[in-house]
C-alpha positions as CSV (number, residue, x, y, z in Angstrom):
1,X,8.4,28.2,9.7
2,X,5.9,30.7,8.4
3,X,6.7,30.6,5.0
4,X,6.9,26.3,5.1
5,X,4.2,24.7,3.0
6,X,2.5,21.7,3.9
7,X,2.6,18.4,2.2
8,X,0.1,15.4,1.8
9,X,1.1,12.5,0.0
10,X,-1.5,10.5,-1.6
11,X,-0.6,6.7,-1.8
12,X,-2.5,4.3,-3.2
13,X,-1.2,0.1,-3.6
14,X,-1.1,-1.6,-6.5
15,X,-2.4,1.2,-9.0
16,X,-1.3,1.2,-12.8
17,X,-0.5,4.5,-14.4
18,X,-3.0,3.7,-17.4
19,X,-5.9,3.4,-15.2
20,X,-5.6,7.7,-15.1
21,X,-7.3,9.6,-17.8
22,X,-4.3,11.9,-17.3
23,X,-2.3,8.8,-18.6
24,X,-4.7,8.0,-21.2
25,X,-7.3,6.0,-19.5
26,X,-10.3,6.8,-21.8
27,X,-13.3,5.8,-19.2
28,X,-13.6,8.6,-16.5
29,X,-12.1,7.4,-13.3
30,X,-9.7,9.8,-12.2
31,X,-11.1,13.2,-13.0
32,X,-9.8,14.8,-9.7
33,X,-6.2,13.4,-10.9
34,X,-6.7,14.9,-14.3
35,X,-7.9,18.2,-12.4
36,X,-4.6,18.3,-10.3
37,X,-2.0,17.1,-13.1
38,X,-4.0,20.2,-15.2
39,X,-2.5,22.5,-12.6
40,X,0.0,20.9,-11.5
41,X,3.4,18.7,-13.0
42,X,2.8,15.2,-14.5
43,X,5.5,12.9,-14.4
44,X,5.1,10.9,-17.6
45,X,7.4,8.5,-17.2
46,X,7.5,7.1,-13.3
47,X,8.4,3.9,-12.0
48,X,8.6,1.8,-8.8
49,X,12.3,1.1,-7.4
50,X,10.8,-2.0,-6.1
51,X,7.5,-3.5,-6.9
52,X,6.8,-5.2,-3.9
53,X,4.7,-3.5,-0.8
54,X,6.7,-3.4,2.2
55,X,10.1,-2.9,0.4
56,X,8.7,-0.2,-1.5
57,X,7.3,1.8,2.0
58,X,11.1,1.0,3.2
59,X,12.1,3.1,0.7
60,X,9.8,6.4,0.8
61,X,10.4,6.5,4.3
62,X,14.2,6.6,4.2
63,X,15.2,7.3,0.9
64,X,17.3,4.9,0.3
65,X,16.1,1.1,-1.5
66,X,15.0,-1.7,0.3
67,X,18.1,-3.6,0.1
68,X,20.7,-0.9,1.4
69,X,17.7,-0.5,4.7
70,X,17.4,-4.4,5.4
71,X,13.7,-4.3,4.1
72,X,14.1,-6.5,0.9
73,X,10.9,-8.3,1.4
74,X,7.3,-8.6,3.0
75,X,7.8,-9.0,6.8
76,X,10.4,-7.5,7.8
77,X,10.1,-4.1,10.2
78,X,11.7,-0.5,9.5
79,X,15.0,-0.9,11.8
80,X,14.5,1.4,14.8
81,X,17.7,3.2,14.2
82,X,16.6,4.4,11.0
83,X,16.0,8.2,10.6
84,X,12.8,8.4,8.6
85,X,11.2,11.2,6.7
86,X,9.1,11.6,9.8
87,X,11.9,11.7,12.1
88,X,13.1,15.0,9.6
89,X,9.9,17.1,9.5
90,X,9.3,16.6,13.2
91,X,12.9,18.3,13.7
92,X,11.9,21.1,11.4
93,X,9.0,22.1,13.1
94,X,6.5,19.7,11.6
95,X,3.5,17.9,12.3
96,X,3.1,14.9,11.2
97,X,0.6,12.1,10.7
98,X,0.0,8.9,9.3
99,X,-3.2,7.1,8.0
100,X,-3.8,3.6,6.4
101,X,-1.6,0.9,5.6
102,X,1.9,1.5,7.3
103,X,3.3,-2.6,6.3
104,X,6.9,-2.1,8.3
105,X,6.1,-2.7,11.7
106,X,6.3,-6.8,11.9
107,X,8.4,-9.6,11.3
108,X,8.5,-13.5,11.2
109,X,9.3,-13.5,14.8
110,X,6.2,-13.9,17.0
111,X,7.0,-11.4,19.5
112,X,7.1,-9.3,16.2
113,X,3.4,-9.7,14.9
114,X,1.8,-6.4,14.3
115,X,0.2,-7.2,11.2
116,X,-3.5,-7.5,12.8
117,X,-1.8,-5.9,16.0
118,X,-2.0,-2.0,17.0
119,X,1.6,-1.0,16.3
120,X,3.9,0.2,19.1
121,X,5.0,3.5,18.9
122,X,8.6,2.5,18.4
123,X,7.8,1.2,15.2
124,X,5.8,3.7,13.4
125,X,8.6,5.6,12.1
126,X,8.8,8.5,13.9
127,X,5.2,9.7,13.0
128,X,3.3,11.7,15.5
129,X,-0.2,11.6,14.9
130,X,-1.0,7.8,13.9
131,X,-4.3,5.9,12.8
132,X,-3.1,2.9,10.8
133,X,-3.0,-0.7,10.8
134,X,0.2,-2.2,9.8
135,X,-1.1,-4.7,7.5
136,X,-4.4,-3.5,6.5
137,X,-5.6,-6.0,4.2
138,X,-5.8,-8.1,7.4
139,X,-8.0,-6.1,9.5
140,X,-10.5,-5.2,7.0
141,X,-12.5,-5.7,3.9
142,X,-14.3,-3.3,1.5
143,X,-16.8,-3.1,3.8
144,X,-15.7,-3.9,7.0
145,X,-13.1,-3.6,9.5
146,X,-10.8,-1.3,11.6
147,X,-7.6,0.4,11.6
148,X,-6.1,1.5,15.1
149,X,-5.5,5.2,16.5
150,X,-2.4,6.5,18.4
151,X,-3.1,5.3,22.0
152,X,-3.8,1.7,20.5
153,X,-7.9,2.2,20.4
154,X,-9.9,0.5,17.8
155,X,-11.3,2.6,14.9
156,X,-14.0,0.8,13.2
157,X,-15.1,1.5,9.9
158,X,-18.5,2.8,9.6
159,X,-21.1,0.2,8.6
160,X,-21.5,0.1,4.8
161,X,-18.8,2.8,4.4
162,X,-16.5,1.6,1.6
163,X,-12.7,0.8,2.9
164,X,-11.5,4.1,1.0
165,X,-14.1,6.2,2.5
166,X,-13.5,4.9,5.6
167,X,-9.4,5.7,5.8
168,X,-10.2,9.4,4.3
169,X,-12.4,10.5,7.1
170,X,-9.8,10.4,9.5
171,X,-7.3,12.0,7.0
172,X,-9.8,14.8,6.6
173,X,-10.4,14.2,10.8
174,X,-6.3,15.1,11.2
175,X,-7.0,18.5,8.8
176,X,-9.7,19.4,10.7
177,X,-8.5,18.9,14.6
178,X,-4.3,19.8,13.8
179,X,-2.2,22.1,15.4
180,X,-2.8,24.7,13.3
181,X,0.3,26.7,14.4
182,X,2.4,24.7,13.1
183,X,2.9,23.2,8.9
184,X,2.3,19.6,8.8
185,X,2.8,16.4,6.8
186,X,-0.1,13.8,6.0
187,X,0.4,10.7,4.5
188,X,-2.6,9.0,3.5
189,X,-1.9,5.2,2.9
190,X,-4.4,3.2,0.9
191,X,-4.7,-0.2,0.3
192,X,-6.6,0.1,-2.6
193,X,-6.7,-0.9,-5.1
194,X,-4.4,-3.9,-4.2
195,X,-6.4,-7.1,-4.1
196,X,-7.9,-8.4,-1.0
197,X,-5.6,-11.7,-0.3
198,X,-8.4,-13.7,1.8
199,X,-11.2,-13.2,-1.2
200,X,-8.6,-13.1,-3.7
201,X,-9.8,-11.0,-5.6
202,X,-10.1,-7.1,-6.5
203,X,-12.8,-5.6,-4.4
204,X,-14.2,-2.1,-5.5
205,X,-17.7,-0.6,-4.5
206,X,-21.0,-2.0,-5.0
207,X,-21.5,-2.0,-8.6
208,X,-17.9,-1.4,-9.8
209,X,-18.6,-4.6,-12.7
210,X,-21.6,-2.9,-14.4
211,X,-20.2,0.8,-14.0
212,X,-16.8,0.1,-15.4
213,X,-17.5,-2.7,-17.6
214,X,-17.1,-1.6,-20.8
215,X,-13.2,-0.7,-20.7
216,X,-10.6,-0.9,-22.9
217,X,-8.1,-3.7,-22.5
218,X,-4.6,-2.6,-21.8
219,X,-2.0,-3.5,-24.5
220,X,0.2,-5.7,-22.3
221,X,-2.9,-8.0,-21.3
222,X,-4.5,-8.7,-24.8
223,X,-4.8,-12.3,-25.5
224,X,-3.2,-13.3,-22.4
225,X,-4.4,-15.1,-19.6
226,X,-4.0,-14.1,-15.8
227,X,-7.3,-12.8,-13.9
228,X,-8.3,-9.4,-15.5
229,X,-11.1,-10.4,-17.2
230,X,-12.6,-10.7,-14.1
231,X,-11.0,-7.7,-12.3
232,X,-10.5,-4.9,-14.3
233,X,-13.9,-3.7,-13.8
234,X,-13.4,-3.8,-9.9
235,X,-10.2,-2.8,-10.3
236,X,-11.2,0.4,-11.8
237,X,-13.9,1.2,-9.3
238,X,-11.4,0.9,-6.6
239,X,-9.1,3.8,-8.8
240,X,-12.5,6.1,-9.5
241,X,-13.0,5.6,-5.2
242,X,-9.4,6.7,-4.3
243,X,-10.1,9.6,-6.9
244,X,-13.0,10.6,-5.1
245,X,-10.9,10.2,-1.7
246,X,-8.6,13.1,-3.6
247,X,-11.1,14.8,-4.7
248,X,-12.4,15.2,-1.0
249,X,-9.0,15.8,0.4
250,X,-8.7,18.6,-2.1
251,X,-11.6,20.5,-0.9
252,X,-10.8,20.4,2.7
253,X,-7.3,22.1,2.0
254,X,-9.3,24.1,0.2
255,X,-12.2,25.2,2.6
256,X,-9.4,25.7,4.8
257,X,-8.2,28.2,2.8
258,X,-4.7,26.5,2.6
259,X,-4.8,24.7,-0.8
260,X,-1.9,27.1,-1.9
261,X,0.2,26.4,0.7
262,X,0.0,22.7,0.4
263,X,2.0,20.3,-2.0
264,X,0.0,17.4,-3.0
265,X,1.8,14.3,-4.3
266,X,0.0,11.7,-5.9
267,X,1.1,7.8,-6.5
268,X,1.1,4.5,-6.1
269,X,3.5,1.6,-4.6
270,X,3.9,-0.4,-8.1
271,X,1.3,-0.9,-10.2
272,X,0.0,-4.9,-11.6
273,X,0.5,-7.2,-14.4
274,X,-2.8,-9.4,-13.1
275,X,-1.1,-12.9,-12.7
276,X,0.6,-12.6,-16.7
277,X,4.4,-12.4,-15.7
278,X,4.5,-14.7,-12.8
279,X,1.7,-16.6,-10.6
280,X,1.4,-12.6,-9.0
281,X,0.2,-9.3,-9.5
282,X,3.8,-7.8,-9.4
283,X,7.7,-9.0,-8.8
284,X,8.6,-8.3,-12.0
285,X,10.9,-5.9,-14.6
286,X,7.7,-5.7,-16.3
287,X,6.0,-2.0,-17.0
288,X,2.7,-3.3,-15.6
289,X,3.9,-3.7,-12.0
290,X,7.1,-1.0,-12.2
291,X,5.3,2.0,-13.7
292,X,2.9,3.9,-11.5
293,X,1.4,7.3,-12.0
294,X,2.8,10.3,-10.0
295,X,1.4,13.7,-9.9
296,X,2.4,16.8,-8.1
297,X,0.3,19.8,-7.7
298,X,1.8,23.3,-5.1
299,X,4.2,24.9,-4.3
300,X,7.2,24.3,-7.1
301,X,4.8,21.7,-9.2
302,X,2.7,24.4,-10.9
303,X,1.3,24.9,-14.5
304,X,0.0,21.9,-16.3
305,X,3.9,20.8,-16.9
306,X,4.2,17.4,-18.1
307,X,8.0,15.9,-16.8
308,X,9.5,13.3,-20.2
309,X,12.4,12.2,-18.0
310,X,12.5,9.5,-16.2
311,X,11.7,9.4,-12.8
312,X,11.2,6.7,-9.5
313,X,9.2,7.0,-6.2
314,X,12.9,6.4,-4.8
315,X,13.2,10.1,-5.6
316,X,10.0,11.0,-3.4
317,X,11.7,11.8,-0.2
318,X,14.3,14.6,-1.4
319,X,11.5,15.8,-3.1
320,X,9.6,16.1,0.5
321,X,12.6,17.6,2.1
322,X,13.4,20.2,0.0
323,X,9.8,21.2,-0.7
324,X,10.2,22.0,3.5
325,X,13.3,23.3,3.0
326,X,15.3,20.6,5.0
327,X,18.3,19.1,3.3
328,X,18.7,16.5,1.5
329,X,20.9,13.9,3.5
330,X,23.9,12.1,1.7
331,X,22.6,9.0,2.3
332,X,19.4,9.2,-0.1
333,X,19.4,7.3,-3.2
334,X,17.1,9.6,-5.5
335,X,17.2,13.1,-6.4
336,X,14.4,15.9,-5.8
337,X,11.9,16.6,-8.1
338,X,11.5,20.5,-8.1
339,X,14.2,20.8,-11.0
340,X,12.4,18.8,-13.4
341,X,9.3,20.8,-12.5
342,X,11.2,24.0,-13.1
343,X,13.0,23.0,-16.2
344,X,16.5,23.3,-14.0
345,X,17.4,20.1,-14.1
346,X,21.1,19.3,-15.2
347,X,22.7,15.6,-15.9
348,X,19.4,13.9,-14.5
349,X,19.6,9.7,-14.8
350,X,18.7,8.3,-18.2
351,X,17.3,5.1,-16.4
352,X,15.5,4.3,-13.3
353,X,16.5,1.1,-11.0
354,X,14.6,-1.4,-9.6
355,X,15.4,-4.0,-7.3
356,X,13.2,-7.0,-7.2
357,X,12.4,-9.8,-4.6
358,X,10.1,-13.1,-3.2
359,X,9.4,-13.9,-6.9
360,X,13.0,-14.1,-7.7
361,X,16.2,-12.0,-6.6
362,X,16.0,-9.4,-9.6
363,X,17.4,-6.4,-10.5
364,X,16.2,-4.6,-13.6
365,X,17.2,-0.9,-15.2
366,X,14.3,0.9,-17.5
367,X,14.9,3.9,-20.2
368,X,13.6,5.4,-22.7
369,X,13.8,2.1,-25.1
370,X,14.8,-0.7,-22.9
371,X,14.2,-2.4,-20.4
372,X,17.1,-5.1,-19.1
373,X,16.9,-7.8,-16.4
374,X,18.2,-10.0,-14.8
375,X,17.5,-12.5,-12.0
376,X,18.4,-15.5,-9.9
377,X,15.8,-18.1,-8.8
378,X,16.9,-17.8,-5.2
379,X,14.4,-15.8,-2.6
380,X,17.3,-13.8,-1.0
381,X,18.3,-10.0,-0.6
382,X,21.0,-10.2,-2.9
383,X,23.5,-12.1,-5.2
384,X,27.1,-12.5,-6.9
385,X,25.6,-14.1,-9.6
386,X,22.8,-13.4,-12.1
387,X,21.7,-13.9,-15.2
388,X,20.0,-11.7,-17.9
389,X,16.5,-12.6,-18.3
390,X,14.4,-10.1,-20.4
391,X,15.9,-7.5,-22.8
392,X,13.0,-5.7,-24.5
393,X,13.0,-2.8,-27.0
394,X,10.2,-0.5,-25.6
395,X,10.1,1.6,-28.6
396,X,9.8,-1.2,-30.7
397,X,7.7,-3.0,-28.4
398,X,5.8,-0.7,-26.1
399,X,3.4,-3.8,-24.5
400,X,6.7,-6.1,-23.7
401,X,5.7,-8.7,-26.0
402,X,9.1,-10.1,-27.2
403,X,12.0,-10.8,-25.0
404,X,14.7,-10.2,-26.8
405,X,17.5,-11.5,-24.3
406,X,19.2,-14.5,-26.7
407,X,19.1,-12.1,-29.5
408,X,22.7,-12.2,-30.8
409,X,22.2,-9.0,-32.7
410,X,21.4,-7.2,-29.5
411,X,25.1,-8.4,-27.8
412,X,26.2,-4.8,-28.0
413,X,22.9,-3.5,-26.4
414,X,23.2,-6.2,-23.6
415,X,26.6,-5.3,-22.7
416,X,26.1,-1.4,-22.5
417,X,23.1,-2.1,-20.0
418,X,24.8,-4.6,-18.4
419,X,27.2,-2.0,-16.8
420,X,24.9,0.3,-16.5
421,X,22.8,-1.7,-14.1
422,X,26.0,-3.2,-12.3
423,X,26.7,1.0,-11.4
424,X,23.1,1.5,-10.3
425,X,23.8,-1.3,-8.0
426,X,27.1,-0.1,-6.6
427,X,25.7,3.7,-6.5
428,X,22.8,1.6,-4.5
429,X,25.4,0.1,-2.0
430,X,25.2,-3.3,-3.4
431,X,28.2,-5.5,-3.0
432,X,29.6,-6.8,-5.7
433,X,28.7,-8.4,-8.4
434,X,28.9,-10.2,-11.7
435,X,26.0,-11.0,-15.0
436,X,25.8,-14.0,-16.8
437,X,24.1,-14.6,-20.3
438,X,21.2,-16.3,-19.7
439,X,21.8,-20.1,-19.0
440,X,20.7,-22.5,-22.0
């Protein structure tokens, strides 16, 4: 295991890839990001395979999508029998450790209430070295509140220390105190900067509304309503924190004298629309809640590439494996990483697949120029029956202004994406199904 690097995944929640100057943010929050995507491989073009928190963690830890692991919506735990990325590195030699927001260790049952809980051990995964709360938003604020270590103890957040500061200083606690004979894996779990549900609103640090004020409004949100006008400013300050919290990260791996030995891999759950698709901040097809920025930077992601193809978080844990040198099981959905990175890639997907849930029962496929979905009202896994929805021509119509689905001079265009999503949902181990124009 000499030779093994070691990974840290950076996560945040809720993060939109156009709040990244990297991505063509033009106020500077993320100028750690930009450092890192300068030296390392941008992925232009990334997307969620389910915007939706705890279905979107199913999926990075088991490489497969929420639906095929039983995790299809909030509140309901990683099933014990799965073999997690976790459970991998740890049989390769590995260390491993998790921090922040781990959202798969509760369900509606009672006896199954972690969210404010400390999580038994049986249901973090497979991850050794733990310091989390499984639903973070409900044991702490911006400003206040605790997370809870290995053997169940309470660690409180430092008075006046901001939420993000908070989570990296046991991040940079596990650099400092590992097992230094042995590679390891870190994944940092933020909660920013996802809302905070019991204020209901977007909290970022003191001052975030005068520092960020004066930002450009993103395409999709002009003249619409939802609750950016408000938030954005917040919002922003919470992306400029978690950029710090890299930033910091960074140097320790660094001062360590390990930074070249470390993949870094930077991204978010889904992103947020703000309330302008639906009465949320995601559960849609839509490119404000499905794209998210991703950014790698170490061994095989090296020299300022920038990736065109595109890509999904669902193809995040063959990337972790192979960067270790583990392989890739059968079972996993997405494909690694490393030969885009390289320019090897052969055959790679022209779309990425999403499946959707609570708002609806969705399931939506994204290129290059179109996005197509389609949806039943019904909060369930999955259906035998949907209907298209949204057809939009992103080339066209890069802020997803016009829906185009009852365009009769799109028919061909419907029915060529139309298979192609009903094979992303059969390659996805979906049963059956059938699409239906959308009903009158």
């Amino acid at each position: 295991m000499a030779d093994a690097p070691n990974v840290v995944f950076f996560f945040s929640d809720q993060q939109r890839w156009d709040t990244c100057g990297c991505y063509g943010q033009q106020l500077d929050v993320t100028p750690n990001l930009d450092r890192m995507a300068a030296e390392g491989v941008r992925f232009e073009h990334a997307f969620t395979c389910q915007p939706v928190c705890g279905p979107a963690r199913s999926a990075l830890q088991t490489g497969k999508y929420p639906e095929s692991v039983g995790c299809w919506r909030n509140n309901i735990h990683l099933p014990l029998d799965e073999k997690t990325i976790a459970h991998w590195f740890t049989e390769w030699g590995y260390q491993t450790a998790y921090v922040g927001k781990w959202h798969l260790a509760s369900g509606p049952e009672p006896e199954l209430n972690h969210r404010d809980r400390p999580v038994p051990p049986e249901y973090r995964g497979g991850w050794d070295w733990w310091c989390a709360s499984d639903v973070l938003e409900f044991t702490s604020h911006s400003y206040d509140g605790h997370m809870f270590r290995g053997d169940g103890s309470v660690y409180e957040f430092p008075e006046g220390r901001y939420r993000v500061d908070a989570v990296t200083d046991v991040a940079i606690e596990f650099l400092q105190t590992r097992d230094d004979d042995r590679p390891f894996f870190l994944f940092v779990s933020y909660i920013e900067p996802h809302h905070q549900n019991d204020h209901n609103c977007y909290e970022g640090p003191t001052g975030s509304k005068e520092r960020w004020a004066d930002y450009e409004v993103p395409g999709d949100l002009v003249d619409t309503e939802g609750d950016w006008r408000e938030n954005l400013p917040d919002y922003l300050g919470c992306c400029n924190a978690l950029d710090g919290a890299l930033g910091r990260i960074r140097e320790e791996l660094a001062a360590q004298g390990i930074g070249d030995d470390t993949l870094v891999i930077s991204t978010s759950d889904h992103g947020s629309h703000f309330r302008t698709r639906n009465s949320e901040y995601k559960r849609s097809c839509h490119d404000g809640c499905l794209r998210i920025p991703m950014v790698a930077c170490g061994p095989g992601f090296t020299g300022g590439r920038v990736v065109e193809e595109l890509v999904s978080n669902i193809d995040l844990p063959p990337t972790f494996l192979q960067a270790a040198g583990i392989p890739v099981p059968d079972v996993y959905h997405g494909r690694a990483l490393q030969p885009l990175a390289d320019g090897t890639a052969q055959d790679w997907p022209q779309e990425v697949f999403a499946q959707i849930s609570e708002s609806q029962t969705g399931r939506c496929v994204r290129t290059a120029r179109w996005t197509y979905s389609v949806s039943v009202p019904e909060r369930r896994g999955s259906s035998a029956v949907y209907f298209e929805e949204y057809l939009y021509d992103n080339q066209t119509d890069p802020h997803q202004r016009c829906n185009l689905v009852r365009e009769t001079e799109h028919a061909d265009v419907r029915a060529e994406l139309r298979e192609t999503l009903l094979r992303r949902m059969a390659e996805a181990g979906e049963s059956e199904a059938i699409i239906l124009p959308p009903p009158a």
